[in-house]
C-alpha positions as CSV (number, residue, x, y, z in Angstrom):
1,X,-2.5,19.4,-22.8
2,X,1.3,18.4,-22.3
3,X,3.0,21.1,-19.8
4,X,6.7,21.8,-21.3
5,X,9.6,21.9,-18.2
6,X,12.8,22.6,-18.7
7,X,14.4,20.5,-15.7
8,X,18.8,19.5,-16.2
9,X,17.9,16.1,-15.3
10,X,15.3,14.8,-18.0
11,X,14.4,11.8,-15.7
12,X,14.0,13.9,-12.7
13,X,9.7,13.6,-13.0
14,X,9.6,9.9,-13.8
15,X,12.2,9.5,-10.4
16,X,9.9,11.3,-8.6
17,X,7.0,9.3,-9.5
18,X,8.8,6.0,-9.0
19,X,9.6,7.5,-5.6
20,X,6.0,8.4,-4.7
21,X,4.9,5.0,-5.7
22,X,7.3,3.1,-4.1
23,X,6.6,5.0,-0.3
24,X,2.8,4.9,-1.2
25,X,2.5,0.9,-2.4
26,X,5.7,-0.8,-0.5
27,X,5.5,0.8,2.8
28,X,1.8,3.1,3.4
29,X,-0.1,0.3,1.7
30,X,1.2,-2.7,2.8
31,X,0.5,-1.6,6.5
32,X,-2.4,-0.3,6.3
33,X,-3.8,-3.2,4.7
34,X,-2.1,-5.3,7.3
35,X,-3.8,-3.3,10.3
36,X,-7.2,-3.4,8.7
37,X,-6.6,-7.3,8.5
38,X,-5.3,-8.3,11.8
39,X,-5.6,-5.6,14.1
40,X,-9.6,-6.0,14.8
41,X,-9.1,-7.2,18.1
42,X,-5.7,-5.2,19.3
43,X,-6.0,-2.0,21.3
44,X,-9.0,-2.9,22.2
45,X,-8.7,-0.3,25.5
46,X,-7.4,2.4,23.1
47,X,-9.7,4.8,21.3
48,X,-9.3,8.0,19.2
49,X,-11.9,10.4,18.2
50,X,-14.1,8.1,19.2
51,X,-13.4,5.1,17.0
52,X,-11.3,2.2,17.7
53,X,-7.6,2.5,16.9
54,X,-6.7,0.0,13.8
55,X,-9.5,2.0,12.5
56,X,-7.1,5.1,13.1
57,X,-4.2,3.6,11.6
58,X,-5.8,2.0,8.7
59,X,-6.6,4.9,7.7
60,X,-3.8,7.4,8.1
61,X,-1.8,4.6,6.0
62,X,-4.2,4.5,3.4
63,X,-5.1,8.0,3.3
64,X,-1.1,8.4,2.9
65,X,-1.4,5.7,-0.3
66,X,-3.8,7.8,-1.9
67,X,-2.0,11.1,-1.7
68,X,1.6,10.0,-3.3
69,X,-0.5,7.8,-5.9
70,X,-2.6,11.0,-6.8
71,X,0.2,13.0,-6.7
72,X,2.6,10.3,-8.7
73,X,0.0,10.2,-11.4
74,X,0.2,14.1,-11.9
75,X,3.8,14.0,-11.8
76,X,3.7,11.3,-14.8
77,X,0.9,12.8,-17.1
78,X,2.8,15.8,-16.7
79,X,6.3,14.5,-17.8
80,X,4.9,12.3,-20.6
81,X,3.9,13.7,-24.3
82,X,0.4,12.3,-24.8
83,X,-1.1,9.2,-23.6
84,X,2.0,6.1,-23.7
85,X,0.2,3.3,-25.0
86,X,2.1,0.4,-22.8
87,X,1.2,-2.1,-20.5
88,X,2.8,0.2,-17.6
89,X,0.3,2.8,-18.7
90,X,-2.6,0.9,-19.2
91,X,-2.3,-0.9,-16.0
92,X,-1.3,2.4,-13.7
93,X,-4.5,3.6,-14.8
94,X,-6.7,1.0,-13.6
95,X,-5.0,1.1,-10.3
96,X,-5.2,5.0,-10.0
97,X,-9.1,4.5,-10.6
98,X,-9.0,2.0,-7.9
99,X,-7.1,4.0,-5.4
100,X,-8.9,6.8,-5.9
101,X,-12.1,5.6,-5.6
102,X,-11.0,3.5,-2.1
103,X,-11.7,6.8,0.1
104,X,-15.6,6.7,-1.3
105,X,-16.1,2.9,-0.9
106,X,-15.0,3.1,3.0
107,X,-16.2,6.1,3.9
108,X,-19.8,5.4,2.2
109,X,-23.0,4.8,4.6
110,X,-25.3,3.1,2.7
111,X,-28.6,1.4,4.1
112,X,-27.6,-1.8,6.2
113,X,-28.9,-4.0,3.2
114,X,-26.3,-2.5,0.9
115,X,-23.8,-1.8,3.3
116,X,-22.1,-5.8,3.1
117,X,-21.7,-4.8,-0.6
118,X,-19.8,-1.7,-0.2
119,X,-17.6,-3.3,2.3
120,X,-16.6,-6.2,0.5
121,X,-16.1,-3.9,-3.0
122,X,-13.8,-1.6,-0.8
123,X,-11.3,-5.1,0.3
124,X,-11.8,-6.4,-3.4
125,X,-10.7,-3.2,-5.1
126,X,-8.0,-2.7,-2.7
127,X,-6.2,-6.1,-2.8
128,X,-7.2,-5.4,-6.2
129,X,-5.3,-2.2,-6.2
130,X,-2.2,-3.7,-4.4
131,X,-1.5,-6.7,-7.0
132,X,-1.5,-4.3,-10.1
133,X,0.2,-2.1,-8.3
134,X,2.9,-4.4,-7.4
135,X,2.8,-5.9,-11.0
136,X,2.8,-2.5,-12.9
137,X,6.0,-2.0,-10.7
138,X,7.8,-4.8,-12.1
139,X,6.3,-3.3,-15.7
140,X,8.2,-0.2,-15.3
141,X,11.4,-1.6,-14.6
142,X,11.3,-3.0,-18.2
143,X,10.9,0.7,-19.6
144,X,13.7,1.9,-21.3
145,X,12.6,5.6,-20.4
146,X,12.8,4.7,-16.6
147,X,16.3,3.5,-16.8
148,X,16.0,1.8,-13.7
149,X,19.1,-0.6,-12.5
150,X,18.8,-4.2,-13.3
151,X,19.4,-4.4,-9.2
152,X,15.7,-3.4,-8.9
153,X,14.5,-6.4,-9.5
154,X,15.7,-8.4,-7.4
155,X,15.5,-5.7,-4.3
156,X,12.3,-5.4,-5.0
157,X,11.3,-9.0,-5.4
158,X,13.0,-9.3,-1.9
159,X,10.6,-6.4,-0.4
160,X,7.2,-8.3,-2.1
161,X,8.6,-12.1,-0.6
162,X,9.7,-10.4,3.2
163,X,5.7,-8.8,3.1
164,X,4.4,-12.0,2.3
165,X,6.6,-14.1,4.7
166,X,4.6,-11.5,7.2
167,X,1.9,-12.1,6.4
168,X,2.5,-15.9,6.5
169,X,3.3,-15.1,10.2
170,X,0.3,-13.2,11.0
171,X,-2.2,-15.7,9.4
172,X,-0.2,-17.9,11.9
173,X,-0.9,-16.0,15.1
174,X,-4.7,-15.4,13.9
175,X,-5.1,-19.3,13.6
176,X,-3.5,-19.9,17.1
177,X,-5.4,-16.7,18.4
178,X,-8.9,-18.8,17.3
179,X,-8.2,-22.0,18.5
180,X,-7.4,-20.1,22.1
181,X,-10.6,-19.0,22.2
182,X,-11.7,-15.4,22.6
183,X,-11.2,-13.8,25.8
184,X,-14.3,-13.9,28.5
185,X,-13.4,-10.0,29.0
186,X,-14.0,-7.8,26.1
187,X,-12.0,-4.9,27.2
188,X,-9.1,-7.3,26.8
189,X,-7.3,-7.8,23.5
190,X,-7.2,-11.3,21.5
191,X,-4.5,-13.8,22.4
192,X,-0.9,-13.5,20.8
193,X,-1.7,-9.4,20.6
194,X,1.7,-8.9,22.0
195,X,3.3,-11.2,19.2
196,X,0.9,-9.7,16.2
197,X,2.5,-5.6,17.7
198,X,5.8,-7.3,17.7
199,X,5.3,-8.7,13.7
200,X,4.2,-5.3,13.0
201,X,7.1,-3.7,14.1
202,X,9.3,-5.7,12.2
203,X,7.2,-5.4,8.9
204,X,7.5,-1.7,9.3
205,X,11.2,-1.6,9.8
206,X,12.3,-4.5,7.0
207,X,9.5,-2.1,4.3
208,X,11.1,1.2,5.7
209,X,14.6,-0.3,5.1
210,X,13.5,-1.7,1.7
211,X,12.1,1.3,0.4
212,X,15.0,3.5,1.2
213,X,17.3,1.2,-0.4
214,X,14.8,1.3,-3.7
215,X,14.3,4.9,-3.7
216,X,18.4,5.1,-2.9
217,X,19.0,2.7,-5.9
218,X,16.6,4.7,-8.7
219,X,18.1,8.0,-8.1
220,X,21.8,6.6,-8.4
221,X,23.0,7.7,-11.5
């Protein structure tokens, strides 16, 4: 069923999905995912609702993620007339199944036998997630029906290298936090936690500041 609105700006839906995508898979996703990776063994003292913070973080990020992707991938199917038989299409898709299953995967309880499985299925399919995600960005930059700047490529080129050059920094501090040792009182978090909270802060600032600046750049007309 296509849904017929009459909007003065034609691209106003597709804008809006690019938008949603952009907050949900440059900035909710890549800290979340960040959190979940290296954040085991920070705030240890701190817990909420009875679980232990990263837990808490991960998944207000993620659970972020999966509300502008569901809600990006209405905005599309509505906007489009009939299934679009491109790459973009094809791969947004697969990575909408992936999101949306994500929630089940973590939040599942399966017997202890089965419950490795799940667990490793839920980091697979969200790295998983991430890359097409990331690629099927780059995809819809080459749609002429997006008429996106040619600026957008290298902006967000930029935004994929700086979370990676984190992430670089992070494996860093992990490797030097092991060969430490871990700390003789549990109550007390891993070594270079300072350092990891102070990577975090600048990953969140340099993916806030990029995705402003992409979001600013696709609505400029």
């Amino acid at each position: 069923m296509v849904v017929d609105i009459d909007l003065p700006d034609p691209t106003v839906l597709i804008k809006l999905h690019g938008t949603f995508m952009i907050i949900a898979w440059i900035l909710f996703s890549s800290i979340g995912t960040t959190v979940a990776r290296y954040f085991k063994k920070t705030w240890i003292a701190k817990q909420y609702f009875g679980g232990e913070a990263w837990f808490l973080h991960h998944r207000v990020y993620m659970f972020f993620t999966w509300l502008l992707t569901c809600c990006g991938f209405i905005i599309i199917f509505i906007d489009m007339d009939g299934w679009q038989d491109h790459a973009h299409a094809v791969v947004g898709l697969i990575t909408f199944i992936l999101c949306f299953l994500q929630p089940i995967f973590g939040a599942a309880r399966p017997p202890e036998d089965v419950r490795k499985i799940f667990r490793l299925v839920h980091v697979v399919s969200g790295h998983l997630a991430y890359v097409l995600a990331v690629i099927n960005m780059f995809l819809a930059m080459s749609l002429t029906t997006a008429k996106m700047p040619e600026e957008m490529y290298g902006l967000f080129g930029a935004a994929v290298g700086f979370n990676f050059v984190i992430h670089i920094v992070f494996n860093v501090l992990e490797h030097m936090s092991m060969k430490k040792g871990i700390p003789t009182d549990p109550t007390k978090d891993a070594s270079y936690s300072r350092w990891r909270k102070v990577t975090l802060m600048a990953q969140m600032i340099g993916l806030f500041a990029f995705t402003v600046a992409l979001i600013a750049l696709l609505w400029n007309d």
